[in-house]
C-alpha positions in Angstrom: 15.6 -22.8 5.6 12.2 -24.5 3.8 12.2 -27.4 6.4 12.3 -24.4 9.2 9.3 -22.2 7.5 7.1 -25.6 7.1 7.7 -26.1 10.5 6.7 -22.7 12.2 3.3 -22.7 9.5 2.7 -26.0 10.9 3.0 -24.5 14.4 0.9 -22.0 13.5 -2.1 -23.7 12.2 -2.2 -26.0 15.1 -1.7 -22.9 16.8 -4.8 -21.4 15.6 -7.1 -24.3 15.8 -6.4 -24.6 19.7 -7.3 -21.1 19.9 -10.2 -21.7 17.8 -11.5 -24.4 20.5 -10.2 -22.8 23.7 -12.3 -19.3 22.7 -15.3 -21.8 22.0 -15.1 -23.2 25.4 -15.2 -20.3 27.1 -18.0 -19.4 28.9 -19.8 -16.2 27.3 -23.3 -14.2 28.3 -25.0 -17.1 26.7 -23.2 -19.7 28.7 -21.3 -20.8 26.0 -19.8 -24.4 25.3 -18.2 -24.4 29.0 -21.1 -24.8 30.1 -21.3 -28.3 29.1 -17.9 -29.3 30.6 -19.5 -29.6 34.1 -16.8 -32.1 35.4 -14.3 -29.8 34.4 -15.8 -27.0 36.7 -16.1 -29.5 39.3 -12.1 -30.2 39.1 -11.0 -27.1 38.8 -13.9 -24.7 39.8 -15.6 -22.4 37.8 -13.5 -19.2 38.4 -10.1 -21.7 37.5 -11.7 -23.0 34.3 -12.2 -19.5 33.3 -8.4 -17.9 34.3 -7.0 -21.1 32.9 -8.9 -20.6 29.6 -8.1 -16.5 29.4 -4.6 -17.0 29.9 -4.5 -19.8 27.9 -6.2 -16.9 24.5 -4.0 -14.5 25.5 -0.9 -17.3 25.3 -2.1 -18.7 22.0 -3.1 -15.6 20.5 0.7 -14.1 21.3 2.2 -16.9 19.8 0.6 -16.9 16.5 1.7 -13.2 16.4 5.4 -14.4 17.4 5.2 -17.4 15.0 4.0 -15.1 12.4 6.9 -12.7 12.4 9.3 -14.9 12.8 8.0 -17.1 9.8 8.5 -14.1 7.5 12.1 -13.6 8.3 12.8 -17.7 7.2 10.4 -17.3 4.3 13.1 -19.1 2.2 14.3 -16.5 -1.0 14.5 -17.8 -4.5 16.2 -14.4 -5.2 18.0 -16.6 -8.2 14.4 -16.8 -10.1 13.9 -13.0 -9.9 17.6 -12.1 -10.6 17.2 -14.0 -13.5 14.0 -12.7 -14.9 15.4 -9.2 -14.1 18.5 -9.9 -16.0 16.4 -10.6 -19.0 14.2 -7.7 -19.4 17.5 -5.2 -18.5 19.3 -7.1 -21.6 16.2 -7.3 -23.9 17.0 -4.6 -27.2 14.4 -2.4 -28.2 12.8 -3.5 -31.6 13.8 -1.5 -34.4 10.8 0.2 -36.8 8.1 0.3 -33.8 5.7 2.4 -35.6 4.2 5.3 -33.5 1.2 6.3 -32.2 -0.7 9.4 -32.8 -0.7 11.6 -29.4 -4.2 13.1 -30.8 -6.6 12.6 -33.0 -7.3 14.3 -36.5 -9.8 16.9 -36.4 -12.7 16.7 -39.6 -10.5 19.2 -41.8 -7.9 17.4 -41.8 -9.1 14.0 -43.3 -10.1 15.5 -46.3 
């Protein structure tokens, strides 16, 4: 189960740095870092660069989400640690001759 949660983090940070450079690529208001890609628009055309780079945000961006909840299910338990810590504080005894503390303090009259 560890060797399977690794694996989808692993995913997921590659994951996230792909989406990290294809949002950079795109081209924005500004023109963006597309803009310096020119043999790319001359392959594929501009309005191909720019579907190719949406859908490929909207593809990475799902997956992460997907990867995400699916890596919290395989989150491998170490329920034994916690069962055993539990186990100790429902078995610990109270201490005998705790000595109590006031609810309220005296008032002046009383400390004479």
């Amino acid at each position: 189960m560890q060797a399977a949660y690794i694996t989808l983090s692993i995913i997921i940070v590659i994951a996230s740095i792909l989406l990290t450079i294809v949002v950079l690529l795109q081209n924005s208001k500004g023109g963006g870092l597309a803009a310096n890609f020119a043999a790319g628009n001359q392959t594929f055309g501009v309005r191909q660069t720019a579907d190719f780079l949406e859908k490929a945000t909207w593809t990475l961006a799902i997956a992460i989400i997907v990867l995400s909840v699916v890596a919290t299910f395989v989150i491998p338990e170490r329920s034994s640690r916690h069962s055993n810590i539990k186990n100790q504080i429902e078995q610990t005894v109270p201490v005998e001759g705790i000595p109590e503390i006031p609810s309220a303090l005296p008032t002046d009259g009383e400390n004479n």
